[in-house]
ROPA-668659 format. One line per 4 residues: number of its first residue (from 1); for each residue z negated, y, x negated of C-alpha. Coordinates in steps of 0.25 Angstrom, whole numbers. Example, Ala and Ser with C-alpha at 12.3 -4.5 7.8 and 13.67 -1.06 7.14 Angstrom:
BEGIN
1> -31 -18 -49; -29 -4 -55 .
//
This chain:
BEGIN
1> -15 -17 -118; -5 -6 -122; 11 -11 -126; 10 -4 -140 .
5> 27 -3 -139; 22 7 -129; 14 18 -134; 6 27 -126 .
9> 12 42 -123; 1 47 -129; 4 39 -144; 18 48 -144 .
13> 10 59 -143; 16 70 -154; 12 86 -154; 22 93 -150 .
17> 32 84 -141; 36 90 -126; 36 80 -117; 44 92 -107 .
21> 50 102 -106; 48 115 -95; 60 125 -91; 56 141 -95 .
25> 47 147 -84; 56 154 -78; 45 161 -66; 31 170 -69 .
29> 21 163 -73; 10 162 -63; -6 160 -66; -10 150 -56 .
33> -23 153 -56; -28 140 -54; -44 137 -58; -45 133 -71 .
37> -51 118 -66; -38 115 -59; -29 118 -73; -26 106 -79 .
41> -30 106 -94; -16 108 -102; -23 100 -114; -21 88 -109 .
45> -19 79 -122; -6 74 -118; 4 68 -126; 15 76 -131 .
49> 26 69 -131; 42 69 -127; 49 69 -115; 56 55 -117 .
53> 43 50 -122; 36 51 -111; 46 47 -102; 48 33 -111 .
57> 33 32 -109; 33 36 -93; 45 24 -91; 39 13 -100 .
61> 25 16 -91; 33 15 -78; 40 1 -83; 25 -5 -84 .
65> 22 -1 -70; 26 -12 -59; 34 -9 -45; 42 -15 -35 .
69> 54 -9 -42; 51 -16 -55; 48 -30 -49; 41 -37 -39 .
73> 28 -33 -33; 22 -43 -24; 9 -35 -21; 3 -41 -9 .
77> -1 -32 3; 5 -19 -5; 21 -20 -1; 26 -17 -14 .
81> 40 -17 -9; 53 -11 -15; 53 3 -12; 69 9 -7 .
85> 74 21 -17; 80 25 -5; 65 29 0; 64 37 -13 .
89> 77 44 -13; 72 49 3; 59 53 -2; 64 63 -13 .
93> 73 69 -3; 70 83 -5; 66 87 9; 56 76 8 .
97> 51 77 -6; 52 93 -8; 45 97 3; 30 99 5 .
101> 18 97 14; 14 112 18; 30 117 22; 30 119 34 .
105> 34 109 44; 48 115 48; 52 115 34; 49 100 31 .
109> 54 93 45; 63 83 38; 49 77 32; 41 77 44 .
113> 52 70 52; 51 60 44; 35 60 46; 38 61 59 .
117> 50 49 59; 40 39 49; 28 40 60; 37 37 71 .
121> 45 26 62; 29 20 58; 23 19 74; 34 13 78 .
125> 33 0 65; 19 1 68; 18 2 83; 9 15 81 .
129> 8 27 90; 6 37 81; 9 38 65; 3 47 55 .
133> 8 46 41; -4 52 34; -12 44 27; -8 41 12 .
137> -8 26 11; -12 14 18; -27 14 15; -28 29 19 .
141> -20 24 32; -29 16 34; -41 25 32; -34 33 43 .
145> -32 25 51; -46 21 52; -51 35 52; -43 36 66 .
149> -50 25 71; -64 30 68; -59 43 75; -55 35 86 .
153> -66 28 89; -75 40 87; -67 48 96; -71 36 106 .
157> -85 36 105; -84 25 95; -95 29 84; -99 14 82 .
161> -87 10 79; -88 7 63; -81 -5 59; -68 -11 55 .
165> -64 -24 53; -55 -30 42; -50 -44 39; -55 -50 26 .
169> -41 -51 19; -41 -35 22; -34 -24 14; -46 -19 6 .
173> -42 -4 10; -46 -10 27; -59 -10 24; -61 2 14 .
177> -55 11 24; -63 7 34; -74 10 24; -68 23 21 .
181> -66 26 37; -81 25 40; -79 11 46; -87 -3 40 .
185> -76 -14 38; -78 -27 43; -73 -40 39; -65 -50 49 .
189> -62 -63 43; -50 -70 41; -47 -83 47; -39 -95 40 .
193> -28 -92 42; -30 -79 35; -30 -70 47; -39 -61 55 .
197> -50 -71 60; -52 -66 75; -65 -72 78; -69 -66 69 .
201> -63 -53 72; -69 -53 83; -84 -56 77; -81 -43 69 .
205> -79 -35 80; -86 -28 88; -91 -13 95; -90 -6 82 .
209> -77 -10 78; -67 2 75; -55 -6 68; -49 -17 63 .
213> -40 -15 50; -29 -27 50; -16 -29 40; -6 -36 49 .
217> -2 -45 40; -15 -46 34; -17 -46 20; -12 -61 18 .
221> 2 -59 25; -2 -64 37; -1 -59 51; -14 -57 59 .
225> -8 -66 70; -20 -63 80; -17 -47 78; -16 -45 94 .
229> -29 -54 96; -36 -44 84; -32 -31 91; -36 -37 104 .
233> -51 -39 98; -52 -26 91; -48 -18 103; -55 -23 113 .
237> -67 -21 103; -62 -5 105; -58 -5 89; -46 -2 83 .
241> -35 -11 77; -31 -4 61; -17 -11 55; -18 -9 40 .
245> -2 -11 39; -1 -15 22; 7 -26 29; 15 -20 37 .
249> 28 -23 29; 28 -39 35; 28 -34 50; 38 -23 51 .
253> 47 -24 62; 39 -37 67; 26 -33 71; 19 -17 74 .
257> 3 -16 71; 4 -7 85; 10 -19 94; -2 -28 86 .
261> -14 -20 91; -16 -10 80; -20 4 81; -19 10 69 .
265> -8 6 58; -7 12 44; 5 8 35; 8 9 20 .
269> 22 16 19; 21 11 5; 21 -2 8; 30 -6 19 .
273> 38 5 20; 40 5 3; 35 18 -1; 33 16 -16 .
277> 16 14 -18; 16 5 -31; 7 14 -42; -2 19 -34 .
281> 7 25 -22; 9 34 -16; 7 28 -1; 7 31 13 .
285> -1 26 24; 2 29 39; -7 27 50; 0 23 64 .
289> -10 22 77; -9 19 91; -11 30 103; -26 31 103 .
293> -27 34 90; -16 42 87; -24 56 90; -32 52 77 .
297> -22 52 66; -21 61 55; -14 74 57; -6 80 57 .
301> 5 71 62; 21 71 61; 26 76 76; 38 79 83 .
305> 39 89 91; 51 92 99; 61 92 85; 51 97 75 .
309> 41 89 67; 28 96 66; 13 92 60; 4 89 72 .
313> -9 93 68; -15 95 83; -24 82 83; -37 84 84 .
317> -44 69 84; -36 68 71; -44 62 59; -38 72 51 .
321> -28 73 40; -28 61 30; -20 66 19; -15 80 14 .
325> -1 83 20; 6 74 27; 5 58 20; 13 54 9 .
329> 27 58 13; 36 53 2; 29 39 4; 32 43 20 .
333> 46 46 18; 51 33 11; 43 26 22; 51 33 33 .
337> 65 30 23; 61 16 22; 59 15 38; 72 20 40 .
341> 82 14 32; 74 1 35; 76 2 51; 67 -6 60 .
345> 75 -18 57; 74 -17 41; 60 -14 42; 59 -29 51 .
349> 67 -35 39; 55 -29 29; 46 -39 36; 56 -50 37 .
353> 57 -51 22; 43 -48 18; 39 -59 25; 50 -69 20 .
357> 48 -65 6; 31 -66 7; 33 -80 15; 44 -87 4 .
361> 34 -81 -7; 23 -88 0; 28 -100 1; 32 -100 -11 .
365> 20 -99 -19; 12 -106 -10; 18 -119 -17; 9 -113 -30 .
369> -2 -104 -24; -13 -106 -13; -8 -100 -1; -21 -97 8 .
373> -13 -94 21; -2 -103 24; 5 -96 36; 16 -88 33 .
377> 13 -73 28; 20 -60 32; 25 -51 21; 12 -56 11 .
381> 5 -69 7; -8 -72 0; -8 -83 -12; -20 -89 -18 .
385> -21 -92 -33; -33 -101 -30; -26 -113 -36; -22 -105 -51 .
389> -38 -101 -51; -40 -114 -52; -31 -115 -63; -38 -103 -70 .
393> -29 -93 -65; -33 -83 -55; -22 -75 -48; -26 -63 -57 .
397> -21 -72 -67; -7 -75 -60; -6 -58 -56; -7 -56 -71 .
401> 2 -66 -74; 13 -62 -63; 15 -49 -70; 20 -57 -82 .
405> 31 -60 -73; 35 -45 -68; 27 -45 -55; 19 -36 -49 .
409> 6 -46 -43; 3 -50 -31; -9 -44 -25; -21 -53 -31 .
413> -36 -55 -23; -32 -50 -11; -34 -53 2; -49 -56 -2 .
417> -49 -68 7; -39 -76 -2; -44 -81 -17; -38 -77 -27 .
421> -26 -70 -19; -12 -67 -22; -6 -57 -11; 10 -58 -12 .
425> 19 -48 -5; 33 -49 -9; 38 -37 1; 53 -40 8 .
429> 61 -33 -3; 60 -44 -13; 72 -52 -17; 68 -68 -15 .
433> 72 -68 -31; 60 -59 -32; 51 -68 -25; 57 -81 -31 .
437> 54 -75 -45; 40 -71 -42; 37 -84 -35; 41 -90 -50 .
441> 33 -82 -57; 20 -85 -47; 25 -100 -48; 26 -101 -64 .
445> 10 -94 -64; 6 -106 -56; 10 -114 -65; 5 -106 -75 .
449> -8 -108 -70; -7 -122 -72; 1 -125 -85; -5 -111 -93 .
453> -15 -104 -85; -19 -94 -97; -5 -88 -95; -9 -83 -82 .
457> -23 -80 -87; -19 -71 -98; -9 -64 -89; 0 -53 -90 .
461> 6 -56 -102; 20 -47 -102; 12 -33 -97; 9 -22 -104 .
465> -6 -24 -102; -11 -37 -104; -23 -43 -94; -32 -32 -93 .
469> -48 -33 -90; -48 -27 -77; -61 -25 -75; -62 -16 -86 .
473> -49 -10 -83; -55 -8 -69; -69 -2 -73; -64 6 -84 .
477> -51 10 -85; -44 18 -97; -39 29 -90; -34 38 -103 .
481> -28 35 -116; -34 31 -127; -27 30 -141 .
//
């Protein structure tokens, strides 16, 4: 599984090699006096080896990994779009990235004009009263979010209050955090036209409802067309209307979650406002909510008073803080770059392109691949390999093979409403060249499937590691080196 014209680091190991090099102490030594539990062990086995080796080793590890700035990455429902250098440059000004969360906040107002400027900027995309930029990333938004709705209702009166209603083509991180929130998630269907069905919406719900958690788009690109009539039925049921927004990139400048009955809104800067998340993050989730909830969010929040920002820690129905500090703020002030040298207009054009480019790719591939839902889709769409898996090849199988050809997959299995699924997003800043190529390579594995399935089957075949056992890769990993 290893590229033997690539050695491990620790195979160039020889005793006695410096990887770096340290400038004289030129100040006392201090003793620390930190308890011994807390030092980390200096004999740590490590290879000794040089500087320009390590660096050769760290560069050909990077060229293995995959981003949106080495090829296309058409993750369904995660927005891996191109990220702006010019966000990066703004976010390692120094004012921004040299400063620290205990100065005092007359020393760092710069920064928390731009908290307070990003807020302002997010209520009024959303349609929000009230912005806090807090929670780390959208699951934990939404958590949040949920958290203020329990307060809410508890503040009421409303103990009985203990469920939340997700649709079946859901986000899985809906009905986890409702989990996680203290509430039990329950399951509305979808209708055949792959949206929320509202009868039986409004079997579901009932006195005990506190929420309903809803992506506008849904999962399968598609827009909720009944929204007003879904907010209509939970509010008048006294619950709650939650806007998971993971797909708000195909709406902006077009439609607000506020002005379509939502009360709470969390976003995924990340994603639609192109903060950098591939490898693991980081992320940053703000949570928006109308008026009547506004006294719950976390604290302290980003105010104005007169011409000074301050840190407004006087709420007392507020669920508490929900992270250390303040949120991610480098992830917050590419978000708040972004916003800006977009404008309103720009950020309307984002949508215009993201859905062009997802409907010319959908139409496209359904002359090959089952399309389950044939209205068109917003910034996303949802293939079927149904028809390979009769062939012997299952979209695993076609994921595998895509990387052969320089992609990053689609999302595959999800939503769990559609067999064998393949979520595509192709984001607005992709070329049409880009798209036409993939659409080539998704065309020549269909054709594969028929004239040579095992080449699909036995796929990757030009990656480093060949098709692993993912079971066992799952249940138990190797972790360490092992010569």
């Amino acid at each position: 599984m290893r590229n033997e014209d690539f050695p491990l680091i620790f195979e160039h190991s020889q005793e006695g090699r410096v990887g770096f090099s340290l400038p004289d102490l030129d100040v006392p030594e201090v003793d620390l006096n930190v308890e011994v539990p807390y030092v980390r062990n200096i004999d740590a086995n490590l290879p000794e080896v040089s500087e320009l080796q390590i660096m050769r080793h760290y560069t050909a590890l990077s060229k293995r990994n995959h981003g949106v700035d080495s090829g296309f990455y058409p993750l369904g429902s995660c927005t891996m779009k191109y990220n702006p250098k010019m966000n990066e440059d703004v976010a390692r000004m120094p004012g921004f990235s040299h400063i620290h969360p205990l100065q005092a906040p007359e020393s760092v107002q710069g920064a928390l004009g731009l908290m307070y400027d990003l807020q302002t900027s997010l209520e009024a995309i959303t349609g929000m009263d009230q912005v806090t930029l807090q929670p780390a990333a959208g699951a934990h938004g939404e958590w949040t979010g949920l958290m203020m709705i329990r307060a809410y209702h508890e503040a009421n009166g409303d103990y009985n209050r203990t469920k939340v209603i997700v649709p079946d083509s859901a986000h899985g991180t809906n009905p986890a955090s409702a989990t996680v929130a203290g509430f039990e998630a329950v399951t509305v269907k979808s209708n055949e036209k792959g949206l929320v069905d509202l009868e039986d919406l409004k079997r579901v719900v009932d006195e005990n409802t506190a929420a309903l958690m809803l992506t506008n788009p849904n999962t399968l690109g598609l827009f909720e067309e009944e929204i007003l009539d879904m907010a209509e039925i939970i509010h008048e049921a006294g619950g709650k209307l939650y806007y998971d927004g993971a797909n708000l990139n195909a709406i902006l400048g077009y439609a607000r979650p506020g002005d379509m009955g939502f009360d709470v809104v969390h976003l995924n800067l990340h994603k639609t406002f192109t903060g950098p998340h591939g490898g693991g993050g980081p992320g940053s989730g703000p949570v928006g909510v109308k008026s009547d909830l506004a006294p719950y969010l976390p604290k302290p929040i980003v105010t104005k008073v007169q011409e000074r920002y301050v840190f407004d820690d006087n709420r007392p129905d507020s669920i508490g803080r929900v992270k250390p500090y303040f949120g991610n703020f480098g992830i917050n002030v590419r978000a708040y770059t972004y916003i800006r040298t977009m404008g309103a207009n720009g950020l309307k054009q984002v949508s215009e392109y993201a859905v062009l480019n997802a409907n010319y790719m959908m139409r496209e591939l359904e002359k090959d691949f089952d399309l389950p839902f044939s209205q068109h889709c917003k910034h996303e769409f949802v293939l079927s390999g149904k028809r390979q898996k009769k062939l012997g090849v299952r979209t695993l199988d076609m994921a595998k093979r895509l990387l052969d050809f320089g992609y990053h997959p689609p999302t595959i299995y999800f939503p769990l409403n559609v067999e064998e699924a393949m979520m595509v997003e192709p984001t607005e800043t992709e070329a049409k060249e880009t798209l036409d190529e993939f659409i080539g390579a998704m065309r020549q594995i269909h054709k594969e499937a028929s004239d040579n399935p095992e080449i699909v089957q036995e796929a990757p075949h030009t990656t480093i590691v060949g098709r692993m056992d993912e079971t066992t890769a799952a249940r138990k990993p190797v972790l360490r080196y092992q010569k």
